[in-house]
C-alpha positions as a Markdown table, in Angstrom:
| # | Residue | x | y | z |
|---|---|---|---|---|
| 1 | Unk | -30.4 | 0.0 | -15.2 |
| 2 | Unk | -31.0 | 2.8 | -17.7 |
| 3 | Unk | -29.0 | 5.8 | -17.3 |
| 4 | Unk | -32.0 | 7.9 | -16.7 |
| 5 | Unk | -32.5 | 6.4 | -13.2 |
| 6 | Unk | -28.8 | 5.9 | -12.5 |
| 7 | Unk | -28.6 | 10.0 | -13.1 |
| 8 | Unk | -31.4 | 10.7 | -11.4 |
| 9 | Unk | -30.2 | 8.4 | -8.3 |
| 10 | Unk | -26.8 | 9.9 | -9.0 |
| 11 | Unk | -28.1 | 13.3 | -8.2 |
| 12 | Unk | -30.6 | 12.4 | -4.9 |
| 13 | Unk | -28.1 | 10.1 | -3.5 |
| 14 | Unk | -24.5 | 11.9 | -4.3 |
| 15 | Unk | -23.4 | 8.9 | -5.9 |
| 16 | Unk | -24.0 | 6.1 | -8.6 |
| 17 | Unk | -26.4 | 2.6 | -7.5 |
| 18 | Unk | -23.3 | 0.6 | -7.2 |
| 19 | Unk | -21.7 | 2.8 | -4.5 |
| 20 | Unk | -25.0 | 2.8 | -2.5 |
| 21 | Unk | -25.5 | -1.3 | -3.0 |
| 22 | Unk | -21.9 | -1.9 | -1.8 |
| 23 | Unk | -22.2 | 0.6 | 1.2 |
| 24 | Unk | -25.4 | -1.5 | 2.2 |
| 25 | Unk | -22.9 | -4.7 | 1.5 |
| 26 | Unk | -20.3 | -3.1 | 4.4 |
| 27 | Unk | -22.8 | -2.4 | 6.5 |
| 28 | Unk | -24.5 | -5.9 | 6.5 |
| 29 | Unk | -21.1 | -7.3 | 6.8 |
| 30 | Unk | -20.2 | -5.5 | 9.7 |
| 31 | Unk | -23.6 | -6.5 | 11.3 |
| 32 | Unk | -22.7 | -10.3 | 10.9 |
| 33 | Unk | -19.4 | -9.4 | 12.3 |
| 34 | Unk | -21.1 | -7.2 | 15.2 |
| 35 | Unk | -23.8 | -10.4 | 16.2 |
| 36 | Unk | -20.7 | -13.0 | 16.4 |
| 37 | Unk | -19.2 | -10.8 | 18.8 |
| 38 | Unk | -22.6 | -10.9 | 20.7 |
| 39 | Unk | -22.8 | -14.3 | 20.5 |
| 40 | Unk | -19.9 | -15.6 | 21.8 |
| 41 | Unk | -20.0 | -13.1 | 24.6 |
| 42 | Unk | -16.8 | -11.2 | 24.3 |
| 43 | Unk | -18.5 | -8.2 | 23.1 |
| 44 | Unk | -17.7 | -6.2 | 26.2 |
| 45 | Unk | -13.6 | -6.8 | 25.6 |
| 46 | Unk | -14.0 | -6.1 | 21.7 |
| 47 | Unk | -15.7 | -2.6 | 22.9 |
| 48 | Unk | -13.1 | -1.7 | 25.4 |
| 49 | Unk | -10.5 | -3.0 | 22.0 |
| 50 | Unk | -12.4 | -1.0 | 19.8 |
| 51 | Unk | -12.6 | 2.7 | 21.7 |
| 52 | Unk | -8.8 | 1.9 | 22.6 |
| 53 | Unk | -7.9 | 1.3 | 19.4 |
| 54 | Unk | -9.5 | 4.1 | 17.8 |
| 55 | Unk | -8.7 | 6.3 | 20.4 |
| 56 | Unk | -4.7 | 5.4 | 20.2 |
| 57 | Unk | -5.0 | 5.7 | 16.8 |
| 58 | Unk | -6.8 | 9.0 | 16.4 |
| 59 | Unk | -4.6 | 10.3 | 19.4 |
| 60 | Unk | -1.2 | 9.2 | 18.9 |
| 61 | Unk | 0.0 | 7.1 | 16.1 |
| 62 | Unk | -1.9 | 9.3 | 13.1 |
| 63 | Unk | -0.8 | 12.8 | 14.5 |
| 64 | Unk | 3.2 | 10.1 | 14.8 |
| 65 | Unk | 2.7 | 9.1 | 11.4 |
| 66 | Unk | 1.3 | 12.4 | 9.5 |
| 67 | Unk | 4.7 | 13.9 | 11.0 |
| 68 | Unk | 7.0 | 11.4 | 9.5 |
| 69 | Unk | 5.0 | 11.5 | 6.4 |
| 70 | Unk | 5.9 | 15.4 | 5.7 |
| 71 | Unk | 9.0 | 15.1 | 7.2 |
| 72 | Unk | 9.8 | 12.1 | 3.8 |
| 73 | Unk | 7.7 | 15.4 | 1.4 |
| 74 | Unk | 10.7 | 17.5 | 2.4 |
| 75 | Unk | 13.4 | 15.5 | 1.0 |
| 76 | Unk | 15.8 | 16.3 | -1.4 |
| 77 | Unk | 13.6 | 14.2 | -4.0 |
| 78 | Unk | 10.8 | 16.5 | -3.7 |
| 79 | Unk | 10.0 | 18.1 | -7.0 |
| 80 | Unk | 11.5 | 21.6 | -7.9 |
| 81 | Unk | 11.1 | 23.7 | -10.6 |
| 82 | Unk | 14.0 | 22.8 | -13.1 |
| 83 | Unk | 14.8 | 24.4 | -16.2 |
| 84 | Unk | 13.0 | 23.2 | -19.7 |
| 85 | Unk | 14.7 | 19.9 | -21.0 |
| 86 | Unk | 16.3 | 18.7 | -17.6 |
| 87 | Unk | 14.4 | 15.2 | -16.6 |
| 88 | Unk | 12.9 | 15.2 | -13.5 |
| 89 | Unk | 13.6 | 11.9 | -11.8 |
| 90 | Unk | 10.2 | 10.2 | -10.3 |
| 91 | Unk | 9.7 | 10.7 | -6.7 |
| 92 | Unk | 10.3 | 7.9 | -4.7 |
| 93 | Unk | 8.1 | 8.9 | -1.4 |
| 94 | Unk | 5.2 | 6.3 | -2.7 |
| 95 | Unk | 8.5 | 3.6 | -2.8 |
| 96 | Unk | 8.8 | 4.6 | 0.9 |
| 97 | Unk | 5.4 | 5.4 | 2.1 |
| 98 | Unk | 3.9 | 1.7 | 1.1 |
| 99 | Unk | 6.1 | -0.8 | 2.4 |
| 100 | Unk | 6.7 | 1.3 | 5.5 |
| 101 | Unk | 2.6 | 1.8 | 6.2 |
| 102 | Unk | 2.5 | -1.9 | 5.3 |
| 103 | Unk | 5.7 | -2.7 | 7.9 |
| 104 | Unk | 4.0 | -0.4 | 10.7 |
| 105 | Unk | 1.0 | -2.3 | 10.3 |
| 106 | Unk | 1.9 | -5.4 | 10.6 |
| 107 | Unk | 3.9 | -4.7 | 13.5 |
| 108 | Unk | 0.9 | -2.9 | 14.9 |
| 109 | Unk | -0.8 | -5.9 | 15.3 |
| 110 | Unk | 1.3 | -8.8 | 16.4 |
| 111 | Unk | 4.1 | -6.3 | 18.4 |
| 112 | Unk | 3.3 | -8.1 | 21.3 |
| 113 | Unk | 4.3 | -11.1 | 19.8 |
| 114 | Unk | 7.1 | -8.8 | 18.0 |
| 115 | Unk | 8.6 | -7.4 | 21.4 |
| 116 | Unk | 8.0 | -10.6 | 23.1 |
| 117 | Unk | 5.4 | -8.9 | 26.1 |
| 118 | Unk | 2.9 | -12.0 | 25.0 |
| 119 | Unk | 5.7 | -14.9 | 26.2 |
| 120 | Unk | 3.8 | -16.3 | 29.2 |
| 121 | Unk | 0.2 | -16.4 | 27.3 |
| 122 | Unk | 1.3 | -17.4 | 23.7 |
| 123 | Unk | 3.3 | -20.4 | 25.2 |
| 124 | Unk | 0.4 | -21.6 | 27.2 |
| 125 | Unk | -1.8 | -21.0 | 25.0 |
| 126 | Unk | 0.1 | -22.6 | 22.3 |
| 127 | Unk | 2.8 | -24.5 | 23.3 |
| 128 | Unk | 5.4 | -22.4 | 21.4 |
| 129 | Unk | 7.6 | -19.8 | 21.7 |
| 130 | Unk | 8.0 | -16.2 | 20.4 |
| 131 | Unk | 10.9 | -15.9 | 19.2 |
| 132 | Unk | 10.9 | -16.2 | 15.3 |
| 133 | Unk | 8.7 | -13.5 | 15.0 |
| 134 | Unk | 11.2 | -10.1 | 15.3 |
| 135 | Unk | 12.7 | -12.0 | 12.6 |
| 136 | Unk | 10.1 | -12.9 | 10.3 |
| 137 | Unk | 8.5 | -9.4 | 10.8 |
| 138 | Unk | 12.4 | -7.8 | 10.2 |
| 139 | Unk | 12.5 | -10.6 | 6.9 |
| 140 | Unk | 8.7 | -9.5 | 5.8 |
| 141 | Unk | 10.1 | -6.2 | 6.1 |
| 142 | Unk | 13.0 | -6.2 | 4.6 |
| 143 | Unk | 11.2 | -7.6 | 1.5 |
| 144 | Unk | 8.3 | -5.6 | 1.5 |
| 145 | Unk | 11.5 | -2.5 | 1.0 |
| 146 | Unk | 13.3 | -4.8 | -1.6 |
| 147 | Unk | 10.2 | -5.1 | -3.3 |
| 148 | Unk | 9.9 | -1.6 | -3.6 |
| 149 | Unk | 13.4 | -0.6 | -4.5 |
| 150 | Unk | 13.2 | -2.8 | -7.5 |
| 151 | Unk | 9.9 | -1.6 | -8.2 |
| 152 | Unk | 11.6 | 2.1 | -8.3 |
| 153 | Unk | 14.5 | 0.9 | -10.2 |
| 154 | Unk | 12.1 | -0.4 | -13.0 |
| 155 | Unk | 10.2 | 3.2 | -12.8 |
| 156 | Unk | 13.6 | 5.1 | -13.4 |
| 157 | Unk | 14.7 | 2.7 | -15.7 |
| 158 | Unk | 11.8 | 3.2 | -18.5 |
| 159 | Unk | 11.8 | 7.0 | -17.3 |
| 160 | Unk | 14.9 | 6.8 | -18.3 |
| 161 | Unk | 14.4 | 5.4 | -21.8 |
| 162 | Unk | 11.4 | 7.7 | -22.2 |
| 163 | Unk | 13.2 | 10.7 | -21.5 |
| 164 | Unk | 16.3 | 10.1 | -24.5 |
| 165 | Unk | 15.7 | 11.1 | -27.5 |
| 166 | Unk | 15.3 | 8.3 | -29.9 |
| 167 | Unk | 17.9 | 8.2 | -32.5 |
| 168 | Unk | 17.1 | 6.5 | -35.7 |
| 169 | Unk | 18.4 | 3.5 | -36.4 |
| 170 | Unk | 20.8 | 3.1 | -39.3 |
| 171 | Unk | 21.0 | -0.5 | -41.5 |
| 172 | Unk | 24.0 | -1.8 | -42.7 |
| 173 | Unk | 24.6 | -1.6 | -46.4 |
| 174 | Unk | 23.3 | -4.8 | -47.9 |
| 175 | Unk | 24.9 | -6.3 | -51.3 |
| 176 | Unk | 22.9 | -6.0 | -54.4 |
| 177 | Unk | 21.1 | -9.6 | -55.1 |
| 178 | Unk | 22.4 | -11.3 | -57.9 |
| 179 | Unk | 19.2 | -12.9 | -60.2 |
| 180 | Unk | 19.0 | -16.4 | -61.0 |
| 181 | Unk | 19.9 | -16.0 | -64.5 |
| 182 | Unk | 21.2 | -19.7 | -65.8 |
């Protein structure tokens, strides 16, 4: 597409082509998704799912989570002003925030499964039984933090390196060569 028609589309629509070809994408998507649920007649428990959802969500866990967010921002870690030549270390709030979000959504949605409210259900429906999954979801977990920990130990390590002064290196003295004279 030229880039005459992607700026003037750029400035009727807000945004490039692409954007406004992959919102269309989402949206055809979601109608797919939308006509299943019709179809195989549940659509009336995924509405009450969907307004609970949102409405737990919206209500109580973002206002839950936002707090615990700014409560990690006022850490010691948070950056200060320091005086001129002292390194700053790297924040590690990111190094909490992801594994954590990623934790408290997985447990979001199997915690009945998690908490075991689901035995009765899950074992007819399935034959089997709850119980590995507080500890697979405690193991996920404590890899998803591991994972980050040595992802922050790699960041400090080469902010580290960055932040010394790089010294030349000196070579050892090396003897004279003799010539092949014969």
């Amino acid at each position: 597409m030229p880039s005459r028609i992607r700026r003037r589309m750029a400035s009727r629509y807000g945004a490039d082509p692409l954007h406004l070809l992959a919102l269309l994408a989402c949206f055809a998507l979601a109608g797919y998704a939308a006509s299943r649920v019709v179809a195989a007649g549940i659509w009336i428990g995924f509405l009450v799912w969907f307004v609970g959802a949102a409405i737990i969500h919206d209500l109580l866990l973002y206002p839950l989570y936002a707090l615990a967010d700014v409560a990690a921002q006022r850490r010691p870690w948070r950056r200060r002003r320091r005086p001129s030549g002292t390194p700053t270390w790297p924040p590690p709030i990111n190094y909490l925030r992801i594994p954590g979000a990623l934790s408290g959504l997985l447990f979001l949605i199997w915690f009945p499964l998690i908490l075991r409210l689901a035995e009765g259900n899950y074992h007819r429906s399935t034959a089997l039984d709850t119980s590995p999954y507080l500890g697979r979801w405690l193991l996920v977990t404590g890899v998803l933090f591991a994972g980050s920990a040595l992802a922050y130990a790699i960041r400090l390590r080469r902010h580290k390196a960055a932040a010394e002064p790089r010294r030349p290196r000196l070579r050892a003295p090396q003897a004279p060569r003799s010539s092949p004279s014969g």
